[in-house]
C-alpha positions as CSV (number, residue, x, y, z in Angstrom):
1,X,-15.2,-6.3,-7.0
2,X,-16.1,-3.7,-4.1
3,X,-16.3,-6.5,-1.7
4,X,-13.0,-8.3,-2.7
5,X,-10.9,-5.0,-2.1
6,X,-12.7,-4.7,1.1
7,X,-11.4,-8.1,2.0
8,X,-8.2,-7.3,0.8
9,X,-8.2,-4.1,2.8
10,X,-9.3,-6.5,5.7
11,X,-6.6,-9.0,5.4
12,X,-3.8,-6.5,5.1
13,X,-4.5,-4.9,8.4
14,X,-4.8,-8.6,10.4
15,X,-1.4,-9.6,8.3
16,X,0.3,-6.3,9.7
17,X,-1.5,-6.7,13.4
18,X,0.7,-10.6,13.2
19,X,3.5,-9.1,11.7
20,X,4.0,-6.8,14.1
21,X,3.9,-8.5,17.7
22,X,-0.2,-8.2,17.8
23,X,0.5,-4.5,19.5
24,X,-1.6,-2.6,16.8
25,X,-2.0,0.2,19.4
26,X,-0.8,3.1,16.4
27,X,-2.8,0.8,14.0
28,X,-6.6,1.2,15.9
29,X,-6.0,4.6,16.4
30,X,-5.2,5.2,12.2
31,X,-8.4,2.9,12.1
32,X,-10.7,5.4,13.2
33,X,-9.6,8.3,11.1
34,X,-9.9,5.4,8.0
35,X,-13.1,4.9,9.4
36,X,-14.0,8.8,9.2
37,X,-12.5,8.2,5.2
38,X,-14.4,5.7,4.7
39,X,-17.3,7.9,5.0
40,X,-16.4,10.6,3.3
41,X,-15.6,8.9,0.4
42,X,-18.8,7.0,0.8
43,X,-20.6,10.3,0.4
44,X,-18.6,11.2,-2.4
45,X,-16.4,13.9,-0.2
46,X,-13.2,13.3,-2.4
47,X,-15.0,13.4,-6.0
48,X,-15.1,17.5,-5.4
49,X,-11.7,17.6,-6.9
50,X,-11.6,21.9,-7.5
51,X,-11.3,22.6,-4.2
52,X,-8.4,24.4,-2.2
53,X,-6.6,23.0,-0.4
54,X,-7.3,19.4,-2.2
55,X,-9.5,17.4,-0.4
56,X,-7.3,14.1,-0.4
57,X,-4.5,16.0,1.8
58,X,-6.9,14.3,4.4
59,X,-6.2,10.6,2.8
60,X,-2.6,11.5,2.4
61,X,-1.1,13.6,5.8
62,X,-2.5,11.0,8.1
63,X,-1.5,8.0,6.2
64,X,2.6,9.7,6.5
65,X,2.3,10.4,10.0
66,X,0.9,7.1,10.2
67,X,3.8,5.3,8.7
68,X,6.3,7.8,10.2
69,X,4.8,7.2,13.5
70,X,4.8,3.1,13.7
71,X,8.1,3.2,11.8
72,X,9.7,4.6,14.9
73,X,7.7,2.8,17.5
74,X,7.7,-0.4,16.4
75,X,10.1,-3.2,18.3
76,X,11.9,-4.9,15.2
77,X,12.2,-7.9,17.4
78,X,8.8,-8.9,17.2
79,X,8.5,-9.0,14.0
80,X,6.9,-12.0,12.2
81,X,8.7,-11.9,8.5
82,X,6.4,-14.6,6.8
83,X,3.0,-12.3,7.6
84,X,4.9,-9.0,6.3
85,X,5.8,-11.2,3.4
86,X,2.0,-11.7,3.2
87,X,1.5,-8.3,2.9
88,X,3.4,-8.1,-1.0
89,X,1.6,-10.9,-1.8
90,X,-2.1,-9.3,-1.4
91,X,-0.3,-6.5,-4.4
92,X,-0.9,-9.6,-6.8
93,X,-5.2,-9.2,-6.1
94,X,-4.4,-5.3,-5.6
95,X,-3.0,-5.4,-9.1
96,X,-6.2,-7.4,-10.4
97,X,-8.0,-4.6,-9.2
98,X,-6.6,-2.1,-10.7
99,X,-6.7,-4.0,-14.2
100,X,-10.6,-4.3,-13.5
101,X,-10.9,-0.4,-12.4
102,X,-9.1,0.4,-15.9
103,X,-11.5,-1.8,-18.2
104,X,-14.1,-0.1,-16.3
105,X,-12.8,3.4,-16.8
106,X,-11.9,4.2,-13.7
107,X,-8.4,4.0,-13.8
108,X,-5.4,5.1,-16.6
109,X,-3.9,2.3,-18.4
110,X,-0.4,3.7,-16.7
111,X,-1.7,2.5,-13.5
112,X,-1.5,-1.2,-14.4
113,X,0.8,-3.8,-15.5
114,X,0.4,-3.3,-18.7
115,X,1.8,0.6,-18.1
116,X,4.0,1.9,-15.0
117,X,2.8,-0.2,-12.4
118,X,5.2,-3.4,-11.5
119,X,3.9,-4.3,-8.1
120,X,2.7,-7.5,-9.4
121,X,6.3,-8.7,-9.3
122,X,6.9,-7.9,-6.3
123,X,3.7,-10.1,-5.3
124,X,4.7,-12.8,-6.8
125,X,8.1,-12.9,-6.2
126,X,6.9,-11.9,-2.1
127,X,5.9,-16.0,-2.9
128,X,9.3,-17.0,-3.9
129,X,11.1,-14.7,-0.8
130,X,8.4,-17.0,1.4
131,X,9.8,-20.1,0.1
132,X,13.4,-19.0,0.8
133,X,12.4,-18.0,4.2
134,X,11.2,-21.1,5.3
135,X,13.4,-22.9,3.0
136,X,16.5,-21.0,5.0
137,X,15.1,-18.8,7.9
138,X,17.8,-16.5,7.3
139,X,16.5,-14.3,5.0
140,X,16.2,-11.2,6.4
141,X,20.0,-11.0,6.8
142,X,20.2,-11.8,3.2
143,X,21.6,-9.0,0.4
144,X,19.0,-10.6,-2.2
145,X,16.3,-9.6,0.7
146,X,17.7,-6.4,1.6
147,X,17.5,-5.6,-2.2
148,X,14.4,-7.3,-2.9
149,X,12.9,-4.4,-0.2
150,X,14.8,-1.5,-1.9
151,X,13.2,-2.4,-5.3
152,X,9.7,-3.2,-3.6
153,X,9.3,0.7,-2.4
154,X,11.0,1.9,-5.7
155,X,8.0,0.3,-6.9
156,X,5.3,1.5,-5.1
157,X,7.1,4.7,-5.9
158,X,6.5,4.3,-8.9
159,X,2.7,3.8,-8.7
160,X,1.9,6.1,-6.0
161,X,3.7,9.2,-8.3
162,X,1.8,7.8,-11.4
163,X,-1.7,7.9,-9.4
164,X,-1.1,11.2,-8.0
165,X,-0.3,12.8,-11.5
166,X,-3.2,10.4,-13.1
167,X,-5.8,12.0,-10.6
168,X,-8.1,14.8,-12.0
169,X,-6.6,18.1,-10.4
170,X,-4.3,20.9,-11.8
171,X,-1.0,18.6,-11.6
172,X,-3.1,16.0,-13.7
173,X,-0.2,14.5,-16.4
174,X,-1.5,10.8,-16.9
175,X,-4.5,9.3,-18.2
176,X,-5.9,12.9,-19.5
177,X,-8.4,10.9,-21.5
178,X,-8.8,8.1,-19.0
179,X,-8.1,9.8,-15.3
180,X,-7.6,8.2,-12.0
181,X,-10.9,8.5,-10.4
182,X,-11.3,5.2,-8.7
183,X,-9.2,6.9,-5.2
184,X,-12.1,9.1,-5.1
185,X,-14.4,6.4,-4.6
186,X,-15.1,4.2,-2.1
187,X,-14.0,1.7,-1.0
188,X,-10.8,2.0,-3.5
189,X,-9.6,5.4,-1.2
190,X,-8.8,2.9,1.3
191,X,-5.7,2.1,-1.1
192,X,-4.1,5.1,-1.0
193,X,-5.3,5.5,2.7
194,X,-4.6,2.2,3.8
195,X,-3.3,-0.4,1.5
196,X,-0.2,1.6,0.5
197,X,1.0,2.5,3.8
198,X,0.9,-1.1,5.7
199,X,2.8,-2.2,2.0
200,X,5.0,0.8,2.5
201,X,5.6,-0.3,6.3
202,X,6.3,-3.7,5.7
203,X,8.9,-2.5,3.3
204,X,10.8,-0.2,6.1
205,X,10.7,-2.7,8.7
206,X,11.9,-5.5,7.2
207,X,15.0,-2.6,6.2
208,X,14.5,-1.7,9.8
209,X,15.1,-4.9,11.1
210,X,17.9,-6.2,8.7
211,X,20.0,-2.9,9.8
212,X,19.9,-3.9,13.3
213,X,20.5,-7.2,12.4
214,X,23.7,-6.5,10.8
215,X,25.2,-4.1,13.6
């Protein structure tokens, strides 16, 4: 299971590298702080969760400068909508995951599909939006698409609050008898590190891009 989220992890970065223009200069640099995660959470850095200030601020900070940085920077002209699209499709394994990491223990029940988390329809309906695109090639300038993006980061929302208040630390809410423990871990920090914020970013751009669009 360790090795299929690394791939997943893997496959979301090439997807962003194509759906960006293949300029992932903001991208490598991020990849060597998630490199410098990596380790940490390989050592079991994060899994000290009583310390001030909370250790996962380092997981967290850089992964929003991240996305505010290559929000702003990125040229919405280059984008390549069917490999951004490939992006939600990769929640449908993420979501997998996370069903595996709770009937192991590792994760709350509220963290699934079966609780708070609804990514895995926007990873299969990122399938049907695919279709469409090719089907039309207009679908970027589309309302249903220009929704379907709103609801996508409502979403992940969603799951990111539920994680946070699922994790074991003072603000703990979720999962008391079940806690969110796998983002401690490796290689499953690399989803709030990584996985989120490309998802996240292919979200804003594709908003980014219809805006412009519709100047």
């Amino acid at each position: 299971m360790q090795s299929a989220f690394l791939l997943i992890s893997l496959l979301s970065c090439i997807l962003y590298v194509w759906g960006t223009g293949k300029k992932p200069t903001g991208l490598l640099v991020y990849l060597v702080w998630i490199a410098v995660i990596g380790t940490l959470s390989y050592i079991g850095f994060f899994q000290n969760t009583s310390s001030l200030p909370p250790r996962m601020l380092l997981v967290i900070l850089p992964a929003v400068i991240f996305v505010t940085y290559a929000y702003k920077n990125t040229v919405t002209g280059a984008l390549s909508y069917p490999f951004l699209l490939g992006i939600h499709i990769l929640r449908i394994p993420v979501e997998l995951s996370l069903y595996s990491l709770f009937l192991n223990g590792q994760v709350p029940e509220a963290m699934t599909f079966q609780g708070w988390n609804f990514d895995i329809l926007m990873g299969v309906s990122a399938v049907l939006m695919l279709i469409v695109f090719f089907v039309k090639n207009t679908v970027i300038l589309s309302s249903l698409f220009l929704w379907w993006n709103r609801i996508g980061i409502l979403f992940l929302a969603i799951i990111v609050l539920t994680a946070i208040l699922a994790a074991p630390s003072p603000l703990q809410v979720f999962g008391l008898e079940q806690p969110n423990v796998a983002i401690l871990k490796f290689p499953y920090t690399l989803l709030p590190a990584l996985v989120v914020p490309l998802v996240l970013l292919s979200h804003l751009l594709c908003l980014k891009a219809a805006k412009r669009g519709g100047d």
